[in-house]
Residue frames as a rotation matrix with the C-alpha (Angstrom) as fourth column:
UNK 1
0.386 0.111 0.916 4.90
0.428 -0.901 -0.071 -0.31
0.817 0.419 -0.395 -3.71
UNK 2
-0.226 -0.144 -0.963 6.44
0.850 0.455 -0.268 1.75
0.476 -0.879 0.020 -1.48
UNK 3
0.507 0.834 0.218 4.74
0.623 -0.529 0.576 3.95
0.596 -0.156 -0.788 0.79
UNK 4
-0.781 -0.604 -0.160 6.25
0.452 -0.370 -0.811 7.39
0.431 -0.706 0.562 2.09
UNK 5
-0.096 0.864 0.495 3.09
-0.603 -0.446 0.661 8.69
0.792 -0.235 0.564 3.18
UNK 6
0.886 0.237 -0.398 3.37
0.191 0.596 0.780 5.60
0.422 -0.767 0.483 6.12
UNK 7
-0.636 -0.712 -0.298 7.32
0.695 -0.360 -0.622 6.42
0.335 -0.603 0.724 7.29
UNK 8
-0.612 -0.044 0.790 5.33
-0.104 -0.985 -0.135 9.94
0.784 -0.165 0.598 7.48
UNK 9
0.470 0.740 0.481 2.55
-0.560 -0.172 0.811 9.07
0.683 -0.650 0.333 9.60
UNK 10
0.619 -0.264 -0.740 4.59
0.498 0.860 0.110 6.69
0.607 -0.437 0.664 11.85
UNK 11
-0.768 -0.598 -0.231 6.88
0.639 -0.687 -0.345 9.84
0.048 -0.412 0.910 12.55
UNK 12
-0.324 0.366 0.872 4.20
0.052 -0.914 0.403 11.92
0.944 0.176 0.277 13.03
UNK 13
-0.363 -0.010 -0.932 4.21
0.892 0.284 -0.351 11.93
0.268 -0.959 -0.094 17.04
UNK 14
-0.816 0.128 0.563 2.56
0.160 -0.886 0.434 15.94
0.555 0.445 0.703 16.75
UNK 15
-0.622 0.740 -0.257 -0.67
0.232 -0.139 -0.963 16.68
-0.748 -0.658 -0.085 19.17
UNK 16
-0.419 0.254 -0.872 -1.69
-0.298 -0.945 -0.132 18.11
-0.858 0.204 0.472 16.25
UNK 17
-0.946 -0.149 -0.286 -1.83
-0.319 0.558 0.766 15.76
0.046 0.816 -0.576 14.15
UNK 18
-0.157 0.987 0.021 -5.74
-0.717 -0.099 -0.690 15.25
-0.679 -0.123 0.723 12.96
UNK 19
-0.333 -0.367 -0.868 -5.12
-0.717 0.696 -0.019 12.00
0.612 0.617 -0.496 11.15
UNK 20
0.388 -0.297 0.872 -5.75
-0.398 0.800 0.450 8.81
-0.831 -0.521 0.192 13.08
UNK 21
0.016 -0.676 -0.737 -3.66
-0.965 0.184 -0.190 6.62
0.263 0.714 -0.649 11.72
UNK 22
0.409 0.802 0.436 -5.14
-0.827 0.528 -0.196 2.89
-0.387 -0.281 0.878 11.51
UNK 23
-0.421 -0.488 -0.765 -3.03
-0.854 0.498 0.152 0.10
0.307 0.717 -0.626 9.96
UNK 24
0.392 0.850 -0.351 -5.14
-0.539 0.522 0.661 -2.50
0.746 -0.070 0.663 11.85
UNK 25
-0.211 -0.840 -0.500 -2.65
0.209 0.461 -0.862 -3.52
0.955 -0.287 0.078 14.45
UNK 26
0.263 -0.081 0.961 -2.75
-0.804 -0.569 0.172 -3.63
0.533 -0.818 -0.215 18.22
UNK 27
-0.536 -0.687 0.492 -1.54
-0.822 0.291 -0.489 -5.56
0.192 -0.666 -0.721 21.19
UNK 28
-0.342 0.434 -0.833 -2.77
0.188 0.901 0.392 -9.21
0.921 -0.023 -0.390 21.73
UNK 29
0.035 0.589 0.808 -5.21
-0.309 -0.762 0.569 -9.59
0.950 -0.269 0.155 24.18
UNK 30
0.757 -0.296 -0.582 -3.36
0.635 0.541 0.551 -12.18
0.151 -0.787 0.598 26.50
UNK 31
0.677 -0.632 -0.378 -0.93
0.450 -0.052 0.892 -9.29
-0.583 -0.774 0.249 27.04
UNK 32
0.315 -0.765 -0.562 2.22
-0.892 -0.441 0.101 -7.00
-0.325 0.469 -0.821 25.63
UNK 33
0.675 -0.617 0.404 4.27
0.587 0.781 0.212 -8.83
-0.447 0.094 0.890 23.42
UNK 34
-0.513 -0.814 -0.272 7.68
0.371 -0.496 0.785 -7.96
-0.774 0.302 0.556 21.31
UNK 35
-0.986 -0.129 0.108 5.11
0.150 -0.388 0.909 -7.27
-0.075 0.913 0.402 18.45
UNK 36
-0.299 0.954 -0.007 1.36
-0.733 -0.235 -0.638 -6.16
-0.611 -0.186 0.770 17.71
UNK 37
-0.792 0.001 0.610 -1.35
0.243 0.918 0.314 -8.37
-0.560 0.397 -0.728 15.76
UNK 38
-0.525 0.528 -0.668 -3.89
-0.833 -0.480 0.274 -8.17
-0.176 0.700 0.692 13.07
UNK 39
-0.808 0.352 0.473 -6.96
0.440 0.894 0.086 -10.30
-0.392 0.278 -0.877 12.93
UNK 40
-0.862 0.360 0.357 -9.82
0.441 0.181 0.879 -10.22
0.252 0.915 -0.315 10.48
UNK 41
-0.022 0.995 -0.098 -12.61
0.878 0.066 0.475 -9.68
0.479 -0.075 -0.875 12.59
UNK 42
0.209 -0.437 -0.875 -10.76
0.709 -0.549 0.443 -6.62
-0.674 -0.713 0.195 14.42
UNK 43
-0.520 -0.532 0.668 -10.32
0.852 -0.370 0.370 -4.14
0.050 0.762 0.646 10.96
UNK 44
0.106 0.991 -0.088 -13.30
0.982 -0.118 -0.149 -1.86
-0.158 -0.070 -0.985 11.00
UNK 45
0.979 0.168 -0.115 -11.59
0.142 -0.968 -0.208 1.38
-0.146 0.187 -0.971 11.29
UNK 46
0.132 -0.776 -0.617 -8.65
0.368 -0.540 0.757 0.99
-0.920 -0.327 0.214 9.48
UNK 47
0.889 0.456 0.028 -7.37
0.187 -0.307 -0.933 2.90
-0.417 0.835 -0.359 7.21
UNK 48
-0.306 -0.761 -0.572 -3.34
-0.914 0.066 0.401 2.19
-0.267 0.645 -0.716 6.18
UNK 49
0.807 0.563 0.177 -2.97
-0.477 0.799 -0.365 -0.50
-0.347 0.210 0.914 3.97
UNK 50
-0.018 -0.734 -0.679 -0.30
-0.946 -0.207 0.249 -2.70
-0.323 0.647 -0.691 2.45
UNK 51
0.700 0.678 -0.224 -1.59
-0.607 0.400 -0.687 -3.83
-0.376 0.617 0.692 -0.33
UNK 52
0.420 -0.546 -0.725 1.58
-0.184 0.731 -0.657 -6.14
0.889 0.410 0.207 -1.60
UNK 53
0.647 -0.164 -0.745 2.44
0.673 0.583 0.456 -6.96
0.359 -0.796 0.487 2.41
UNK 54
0.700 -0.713 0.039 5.59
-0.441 -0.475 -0.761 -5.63
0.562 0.516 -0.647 4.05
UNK 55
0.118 -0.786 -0.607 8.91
-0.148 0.591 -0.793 -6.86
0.982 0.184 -0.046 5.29
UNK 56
-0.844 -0.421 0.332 8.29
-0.329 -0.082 -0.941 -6.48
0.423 -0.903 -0.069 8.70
UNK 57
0.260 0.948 0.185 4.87
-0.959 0.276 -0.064 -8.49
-0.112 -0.161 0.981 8.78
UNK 58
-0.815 -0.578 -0.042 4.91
-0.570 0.812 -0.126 -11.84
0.107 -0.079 -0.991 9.39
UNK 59
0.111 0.987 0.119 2.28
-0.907 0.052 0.417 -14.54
0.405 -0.154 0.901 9.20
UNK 60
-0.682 -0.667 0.300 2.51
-0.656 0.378 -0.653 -16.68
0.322 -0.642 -0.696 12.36
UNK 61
-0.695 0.523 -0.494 -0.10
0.484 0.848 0.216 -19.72
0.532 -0.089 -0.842 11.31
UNK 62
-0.272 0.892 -0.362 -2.95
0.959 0.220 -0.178 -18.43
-0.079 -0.395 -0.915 14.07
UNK 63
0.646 0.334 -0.686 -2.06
0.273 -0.941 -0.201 -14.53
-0.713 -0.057 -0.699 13.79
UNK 64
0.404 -0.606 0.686 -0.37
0.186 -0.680 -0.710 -11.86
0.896 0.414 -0.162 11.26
UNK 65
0.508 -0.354 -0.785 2.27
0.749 -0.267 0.606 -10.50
-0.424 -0.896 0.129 13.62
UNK 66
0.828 -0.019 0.561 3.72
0.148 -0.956 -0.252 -6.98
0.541 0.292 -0.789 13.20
UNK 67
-0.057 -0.905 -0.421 7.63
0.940 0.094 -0.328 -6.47
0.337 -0.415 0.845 14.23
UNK 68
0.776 0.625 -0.084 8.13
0.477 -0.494 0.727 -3.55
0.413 -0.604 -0.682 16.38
UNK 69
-0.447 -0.872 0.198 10.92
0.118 -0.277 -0.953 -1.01
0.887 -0.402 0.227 17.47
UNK 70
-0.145 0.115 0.983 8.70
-0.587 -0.810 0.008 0.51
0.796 -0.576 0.185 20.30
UNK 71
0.790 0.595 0.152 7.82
-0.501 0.482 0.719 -2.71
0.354 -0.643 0.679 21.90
UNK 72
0.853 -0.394 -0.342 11.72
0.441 0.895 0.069 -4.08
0.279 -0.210 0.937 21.55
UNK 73
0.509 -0.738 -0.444 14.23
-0.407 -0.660 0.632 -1.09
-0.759 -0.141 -0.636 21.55
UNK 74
-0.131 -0.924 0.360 15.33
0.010 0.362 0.932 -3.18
-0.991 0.126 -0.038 18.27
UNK 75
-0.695 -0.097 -0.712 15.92
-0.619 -0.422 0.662 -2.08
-0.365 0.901 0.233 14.67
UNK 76
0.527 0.586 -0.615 13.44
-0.842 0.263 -0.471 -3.38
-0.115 0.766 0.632 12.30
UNK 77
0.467 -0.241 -0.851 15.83
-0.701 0.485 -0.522 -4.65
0.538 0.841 0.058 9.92
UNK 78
-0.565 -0.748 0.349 17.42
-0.784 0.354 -0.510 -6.84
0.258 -0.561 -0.786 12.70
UNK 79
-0.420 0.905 0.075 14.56
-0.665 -0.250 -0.704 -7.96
-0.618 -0.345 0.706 13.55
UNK 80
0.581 0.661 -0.475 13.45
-0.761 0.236 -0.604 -9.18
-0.287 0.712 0.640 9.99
UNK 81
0.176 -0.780 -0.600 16.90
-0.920 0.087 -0.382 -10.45
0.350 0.620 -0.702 10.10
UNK 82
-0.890 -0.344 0.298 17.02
-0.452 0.749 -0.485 -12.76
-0.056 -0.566 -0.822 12.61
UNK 83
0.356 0.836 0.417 12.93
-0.426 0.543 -0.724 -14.04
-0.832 0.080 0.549 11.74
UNK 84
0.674 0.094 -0.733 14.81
-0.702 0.390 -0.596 -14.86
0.230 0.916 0.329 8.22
UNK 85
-0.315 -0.813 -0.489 17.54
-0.681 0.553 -0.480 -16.64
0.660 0.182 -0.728 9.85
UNK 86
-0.796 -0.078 0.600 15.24
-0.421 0.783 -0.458 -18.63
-0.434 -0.617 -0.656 11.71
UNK 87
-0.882 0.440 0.167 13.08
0.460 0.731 0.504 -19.77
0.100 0.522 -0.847 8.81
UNK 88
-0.055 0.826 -0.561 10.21
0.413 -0.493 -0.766 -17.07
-0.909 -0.274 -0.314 9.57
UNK 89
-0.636 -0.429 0.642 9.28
0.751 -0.154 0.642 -15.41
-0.176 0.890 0.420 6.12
UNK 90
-0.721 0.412 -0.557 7.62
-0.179 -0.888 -0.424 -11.75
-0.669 -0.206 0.714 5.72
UNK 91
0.324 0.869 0.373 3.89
0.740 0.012 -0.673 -11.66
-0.590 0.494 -0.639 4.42
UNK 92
0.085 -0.392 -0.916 5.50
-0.296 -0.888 0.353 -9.69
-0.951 0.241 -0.192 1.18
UNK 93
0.226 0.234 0.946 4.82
0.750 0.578 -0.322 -9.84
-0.622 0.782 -0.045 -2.34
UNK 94
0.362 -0.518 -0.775 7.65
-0.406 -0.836 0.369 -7.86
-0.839 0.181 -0.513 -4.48
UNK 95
-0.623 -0.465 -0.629 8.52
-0.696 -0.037 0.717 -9.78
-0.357 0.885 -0.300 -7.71
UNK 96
-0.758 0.010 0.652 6.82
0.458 0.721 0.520 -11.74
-0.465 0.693 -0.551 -10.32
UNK 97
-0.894 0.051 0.446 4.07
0.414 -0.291 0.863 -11.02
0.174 0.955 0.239 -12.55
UNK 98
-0.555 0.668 0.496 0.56
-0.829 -0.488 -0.272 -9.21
0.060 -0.563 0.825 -11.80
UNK 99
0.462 0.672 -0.579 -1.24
-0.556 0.728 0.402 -12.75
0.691 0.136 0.710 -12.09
UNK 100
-0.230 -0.255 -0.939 1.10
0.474 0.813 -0.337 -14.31
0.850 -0.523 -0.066 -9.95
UNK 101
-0.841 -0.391 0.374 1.15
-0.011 -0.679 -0.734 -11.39
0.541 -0.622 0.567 -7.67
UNK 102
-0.026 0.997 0.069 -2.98
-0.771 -0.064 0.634 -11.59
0.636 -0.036 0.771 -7.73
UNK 103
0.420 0.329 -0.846 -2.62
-0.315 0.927 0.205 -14.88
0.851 0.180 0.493 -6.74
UNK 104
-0.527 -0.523 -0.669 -0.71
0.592 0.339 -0.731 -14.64
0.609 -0.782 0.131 -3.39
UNK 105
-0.998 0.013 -0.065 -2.73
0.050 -0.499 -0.865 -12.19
-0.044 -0.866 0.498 -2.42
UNK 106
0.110 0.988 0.110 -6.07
-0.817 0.027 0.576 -14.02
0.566 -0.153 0.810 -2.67
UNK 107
0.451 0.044 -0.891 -4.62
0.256 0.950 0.177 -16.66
0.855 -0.308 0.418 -0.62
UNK 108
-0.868 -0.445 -0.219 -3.72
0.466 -0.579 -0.669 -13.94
0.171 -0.683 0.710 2.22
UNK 109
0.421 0.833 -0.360 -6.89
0.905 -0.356 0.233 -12.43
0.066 -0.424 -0.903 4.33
UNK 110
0.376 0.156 -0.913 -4.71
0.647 -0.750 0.138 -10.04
-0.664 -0.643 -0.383 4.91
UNK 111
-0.922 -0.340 0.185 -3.71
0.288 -0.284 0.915 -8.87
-0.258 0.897 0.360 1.45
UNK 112
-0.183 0.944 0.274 -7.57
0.970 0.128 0.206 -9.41
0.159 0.303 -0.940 0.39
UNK 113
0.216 0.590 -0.778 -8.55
0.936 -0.351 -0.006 -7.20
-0.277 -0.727 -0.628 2.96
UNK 114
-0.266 -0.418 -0.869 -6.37
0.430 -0.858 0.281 -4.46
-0.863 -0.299 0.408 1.37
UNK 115
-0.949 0.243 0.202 -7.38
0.194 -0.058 0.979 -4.80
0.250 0.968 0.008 -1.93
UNK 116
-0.025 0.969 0.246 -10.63
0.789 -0.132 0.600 -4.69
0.614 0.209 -0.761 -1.50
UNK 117
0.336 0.156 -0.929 -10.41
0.188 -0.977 -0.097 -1.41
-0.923 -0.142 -0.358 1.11
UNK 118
-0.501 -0.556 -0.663 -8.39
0.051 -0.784 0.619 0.29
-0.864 0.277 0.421 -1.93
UNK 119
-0.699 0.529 0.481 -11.33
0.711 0.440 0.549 -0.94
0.079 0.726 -0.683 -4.40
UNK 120
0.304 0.923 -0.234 -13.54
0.919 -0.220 0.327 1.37
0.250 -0.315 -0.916 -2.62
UNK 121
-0.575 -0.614 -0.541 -11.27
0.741 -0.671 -0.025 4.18
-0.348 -0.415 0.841 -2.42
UNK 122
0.092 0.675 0.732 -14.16
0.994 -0.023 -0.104 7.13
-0.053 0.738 -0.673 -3.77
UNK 123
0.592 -0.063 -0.803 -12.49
0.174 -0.964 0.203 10.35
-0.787 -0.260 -0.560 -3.51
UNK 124
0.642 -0.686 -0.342 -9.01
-0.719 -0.384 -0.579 11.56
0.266 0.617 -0.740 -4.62
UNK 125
0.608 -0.739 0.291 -5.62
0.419 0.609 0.674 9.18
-0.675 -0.288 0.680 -4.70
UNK 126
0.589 -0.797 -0.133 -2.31
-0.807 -0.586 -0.068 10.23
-0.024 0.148 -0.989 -5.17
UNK 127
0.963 -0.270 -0.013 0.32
0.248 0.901 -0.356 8.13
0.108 0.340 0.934 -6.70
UNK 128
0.740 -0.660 -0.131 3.98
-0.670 -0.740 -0.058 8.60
-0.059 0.131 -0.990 -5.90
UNK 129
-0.405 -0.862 -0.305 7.00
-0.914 0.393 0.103 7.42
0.031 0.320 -0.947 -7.09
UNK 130
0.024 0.440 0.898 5.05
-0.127 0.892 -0.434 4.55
-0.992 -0.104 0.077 -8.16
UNK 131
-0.736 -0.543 -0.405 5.67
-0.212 -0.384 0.899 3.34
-0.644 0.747 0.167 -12.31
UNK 132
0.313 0.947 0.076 2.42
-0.748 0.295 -0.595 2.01
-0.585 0.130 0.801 -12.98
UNK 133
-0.696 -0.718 -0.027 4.51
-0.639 0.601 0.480 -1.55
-0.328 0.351 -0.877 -14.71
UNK 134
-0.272 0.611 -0.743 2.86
-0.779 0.314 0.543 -3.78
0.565 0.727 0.390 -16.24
UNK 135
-0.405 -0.111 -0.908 3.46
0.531 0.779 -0.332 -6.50
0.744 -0.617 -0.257 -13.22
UNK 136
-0.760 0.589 -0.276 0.94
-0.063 -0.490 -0.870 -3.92
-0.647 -0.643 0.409 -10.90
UNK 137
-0.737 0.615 -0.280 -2.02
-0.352 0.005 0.936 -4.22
0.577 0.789 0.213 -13.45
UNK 138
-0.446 0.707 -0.548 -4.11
0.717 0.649 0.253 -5.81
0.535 -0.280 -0.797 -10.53
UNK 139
-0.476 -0.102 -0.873 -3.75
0.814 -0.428 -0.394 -2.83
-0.333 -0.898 0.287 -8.94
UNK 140
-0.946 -0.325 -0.004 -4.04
0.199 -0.590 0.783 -0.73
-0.256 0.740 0.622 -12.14
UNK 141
-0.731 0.681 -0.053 -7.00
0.229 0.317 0.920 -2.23
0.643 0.660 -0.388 -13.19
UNK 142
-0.488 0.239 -0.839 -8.56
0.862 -0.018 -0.507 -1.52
-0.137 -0.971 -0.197 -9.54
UNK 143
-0.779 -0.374 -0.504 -8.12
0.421 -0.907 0.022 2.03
-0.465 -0.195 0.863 -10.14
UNK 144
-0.930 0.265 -0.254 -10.33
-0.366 -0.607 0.705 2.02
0.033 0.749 0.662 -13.41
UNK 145
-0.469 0.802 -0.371 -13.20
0.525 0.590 0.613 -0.42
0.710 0.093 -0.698 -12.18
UNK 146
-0.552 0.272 -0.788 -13.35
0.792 -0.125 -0.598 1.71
-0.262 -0.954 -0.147 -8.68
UNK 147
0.293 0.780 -0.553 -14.79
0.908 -0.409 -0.095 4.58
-0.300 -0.474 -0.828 -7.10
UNK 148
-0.132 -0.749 -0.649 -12.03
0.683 -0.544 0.488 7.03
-0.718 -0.379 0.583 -7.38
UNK 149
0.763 0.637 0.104 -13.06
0.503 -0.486 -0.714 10.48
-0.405 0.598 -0.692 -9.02
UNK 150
0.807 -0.565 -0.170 -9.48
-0.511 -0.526 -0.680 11.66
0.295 0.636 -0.713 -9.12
UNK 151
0.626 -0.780 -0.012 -6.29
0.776 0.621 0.113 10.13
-0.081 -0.080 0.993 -9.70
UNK 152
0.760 -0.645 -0.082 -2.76
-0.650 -0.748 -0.133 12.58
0.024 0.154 -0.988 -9.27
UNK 153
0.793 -0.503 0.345 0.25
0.472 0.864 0.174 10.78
-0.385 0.024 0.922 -10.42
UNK 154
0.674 -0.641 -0.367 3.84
0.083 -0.428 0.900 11.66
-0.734 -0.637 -0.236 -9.91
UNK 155
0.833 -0.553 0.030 6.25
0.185 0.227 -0.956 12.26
0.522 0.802 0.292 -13.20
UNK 156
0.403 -0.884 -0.237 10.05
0.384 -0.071 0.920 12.17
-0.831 -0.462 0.311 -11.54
UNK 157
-0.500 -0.850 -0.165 12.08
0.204 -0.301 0.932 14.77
-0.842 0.432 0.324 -13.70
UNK 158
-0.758 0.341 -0.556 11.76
-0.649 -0.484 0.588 15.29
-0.068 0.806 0.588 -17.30
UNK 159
0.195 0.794 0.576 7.92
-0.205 0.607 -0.768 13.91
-0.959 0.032 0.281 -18.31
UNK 160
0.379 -0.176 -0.909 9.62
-0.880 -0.373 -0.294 13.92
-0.288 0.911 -0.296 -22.12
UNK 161
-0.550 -0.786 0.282 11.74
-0.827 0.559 -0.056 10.61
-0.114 -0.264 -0.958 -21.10
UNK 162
-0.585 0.476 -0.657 10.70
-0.118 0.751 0.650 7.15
0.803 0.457 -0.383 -22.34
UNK 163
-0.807 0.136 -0.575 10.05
0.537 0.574 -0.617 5.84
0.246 -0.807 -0.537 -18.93
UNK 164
-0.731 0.428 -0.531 7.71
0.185 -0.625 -0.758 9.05
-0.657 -0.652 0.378 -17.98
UNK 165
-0.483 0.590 -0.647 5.89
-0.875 -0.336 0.348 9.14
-0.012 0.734 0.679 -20.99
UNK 166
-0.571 0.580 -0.582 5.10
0.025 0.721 0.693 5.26
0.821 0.380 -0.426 -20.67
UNK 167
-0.726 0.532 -0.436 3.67
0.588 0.152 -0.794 6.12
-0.356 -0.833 -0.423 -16.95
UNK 168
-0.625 0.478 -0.616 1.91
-0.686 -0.713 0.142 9.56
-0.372 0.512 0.774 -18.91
UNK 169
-0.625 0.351 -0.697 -0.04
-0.601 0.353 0.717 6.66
0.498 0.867 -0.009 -21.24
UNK 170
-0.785 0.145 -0.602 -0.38
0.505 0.712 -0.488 4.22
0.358 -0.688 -0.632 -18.58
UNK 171
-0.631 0.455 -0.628 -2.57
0.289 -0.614 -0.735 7.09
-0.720 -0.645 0.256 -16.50
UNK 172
-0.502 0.506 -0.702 -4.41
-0.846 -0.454 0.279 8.32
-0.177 0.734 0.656 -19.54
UNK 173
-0.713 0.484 -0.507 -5.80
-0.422 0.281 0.862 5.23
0.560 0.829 0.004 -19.99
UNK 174
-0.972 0.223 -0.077 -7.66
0.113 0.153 -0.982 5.13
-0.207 -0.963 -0.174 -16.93
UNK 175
-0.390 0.887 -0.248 -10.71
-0.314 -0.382 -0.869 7.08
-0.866 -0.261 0.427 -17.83
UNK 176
-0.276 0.409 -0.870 -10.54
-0.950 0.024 0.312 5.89
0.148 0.912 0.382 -21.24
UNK 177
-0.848 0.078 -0.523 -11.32
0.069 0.997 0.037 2.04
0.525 -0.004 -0.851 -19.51
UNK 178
-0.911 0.392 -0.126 -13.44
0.224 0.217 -0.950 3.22
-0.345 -0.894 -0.285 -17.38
UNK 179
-0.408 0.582 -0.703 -15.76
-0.865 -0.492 0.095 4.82
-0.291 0.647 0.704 -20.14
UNK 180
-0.535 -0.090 -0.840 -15.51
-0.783 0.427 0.452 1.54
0.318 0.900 -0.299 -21.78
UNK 181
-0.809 0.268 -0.522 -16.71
0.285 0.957 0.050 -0.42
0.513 -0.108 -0.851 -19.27
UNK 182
-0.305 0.937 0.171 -19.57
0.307 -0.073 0.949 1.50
0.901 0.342 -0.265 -18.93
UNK 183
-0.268 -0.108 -0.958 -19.45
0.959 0.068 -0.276 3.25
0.095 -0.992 0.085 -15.22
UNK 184
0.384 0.818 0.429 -21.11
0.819 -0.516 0.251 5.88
0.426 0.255 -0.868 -14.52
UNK 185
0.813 -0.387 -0.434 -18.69
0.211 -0.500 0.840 7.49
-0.542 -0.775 -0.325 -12.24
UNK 186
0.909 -0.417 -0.006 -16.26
-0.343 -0.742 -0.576 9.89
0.236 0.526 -0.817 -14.09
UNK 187
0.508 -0.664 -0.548 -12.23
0.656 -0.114 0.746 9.70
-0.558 -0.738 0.378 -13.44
UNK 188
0.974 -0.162 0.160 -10.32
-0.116 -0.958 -0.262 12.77
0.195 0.237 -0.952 -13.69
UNK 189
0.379 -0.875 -0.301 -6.26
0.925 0.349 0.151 11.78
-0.027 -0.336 0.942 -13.85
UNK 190
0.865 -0.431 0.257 -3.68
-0.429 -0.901 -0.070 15.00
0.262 -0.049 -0.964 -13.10
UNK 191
0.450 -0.891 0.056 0.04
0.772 0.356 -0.526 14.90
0.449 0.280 0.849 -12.96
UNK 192
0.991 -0.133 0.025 2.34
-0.111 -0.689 0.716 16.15
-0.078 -0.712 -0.698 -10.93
UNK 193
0.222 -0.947 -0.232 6.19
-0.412 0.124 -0.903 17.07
0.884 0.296 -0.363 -10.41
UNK 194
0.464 -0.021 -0.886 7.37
0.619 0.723 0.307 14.25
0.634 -0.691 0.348 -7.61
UNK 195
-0.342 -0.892 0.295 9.78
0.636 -0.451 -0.626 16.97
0.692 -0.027 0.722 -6.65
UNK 196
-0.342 0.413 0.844 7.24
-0.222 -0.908 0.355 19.23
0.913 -0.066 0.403 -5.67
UNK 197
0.381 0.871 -0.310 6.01
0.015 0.329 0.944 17.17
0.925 -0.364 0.113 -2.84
UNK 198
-0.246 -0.791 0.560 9.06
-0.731 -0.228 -0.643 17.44
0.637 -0.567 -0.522 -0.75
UNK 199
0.498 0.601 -0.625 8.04
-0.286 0.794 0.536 13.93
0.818 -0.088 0.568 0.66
UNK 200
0.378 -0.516 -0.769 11.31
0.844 0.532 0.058 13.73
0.379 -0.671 0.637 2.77
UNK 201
0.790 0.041 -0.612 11.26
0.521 -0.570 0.635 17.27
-0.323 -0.820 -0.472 3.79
């Protein structure tokens, strides 16, 4: 999935800014390196997640390692390049079915770990530019077993269009699973125009 709500906080460099922004990452403790790390016992207060990995994570056998511009002065995508051209592969799960998908990320602590923070999500969540597909259905299904009292989910353009009308169904049948499976905890789905968010300003 991808997440502008993280480009935003990552650029958000503001005093103002009343957010902390938590992805679970910080410097090893033998010392700067070109990137930051992420270990299990070290999560407590975060709070970004990425729940299907991303392309600039890496799992280096003793640690998760996080690529870095601020620690190298070098692009990302260089970076990612030159970890694929030496056989290094991102911790990133972006094509096959929601069972297979399930299935790399219970054999990933750090995947787990996100699922299960986004299981417990018990407020509001906001969905953008996201199609609810049938190959996200672990995620889907999350939504209707959890906490979450509202759900707002993005319609790009006309909502009349095949594609928007199968996300329109897809969202409607949240509360009607959750009823079914007996939860006491309401969900309340709303829709929105993606447009309206002005996400890139």
């Amino acid at each position: 999935m991808g997440n502008p709500g993280y480009w935003t906080l990552m650029h958000s460099d503001g005093d103002d800014l009343t957010i902390t922004c938590n992805d679970g990452f910080h410097q090893p403790e033998d010392g700067p390196e070109e990137y930051v790390i992420w270990e299990v016992g070290d999560v407590g207060s975060q709070n970004i997640f990425y729940l299907h990995g991303a392309l600039h994570v890496f799992d280096a056998g003793t640690e998760i390692q996080k690529y870095t511009w601020c620690n190298t002065g070098i692009a990302l995508v260089d970076q990612i390049r030159d970890a694929l051209a030496n056989n290094r592969y991102p911790i990133y799960v972006a094509e096959g079915s929601s069972d297979s998908k399930m299935q790399r990320i219970q054999h990933s602590a750090f995947l787990s770990r996100g699922l299960r923070s986004f299981s417990q999500i018990n407020g509001s969540l906001f969905i953008y530019g996201h199609s609810l597909a049938p190959n996200d259905e672990h995620i889907l299904k999350l939504i209707e077993r959890g906490k979450t009292k509202t759900v707002y989910v993005s319609i790009y353009g006309d909502p009349k269009t095949r594609e928007n009308q199968r996300i329109i169904t897809r969202a409607e049948a949240f509360p009607i699973s959750r009823d079914k499976s007996g939860r006491r905890n309401t969900l309340d789905v709303r829709f929105f125009d993606a447009a309206s968010a002005k996400a890139w300003g």
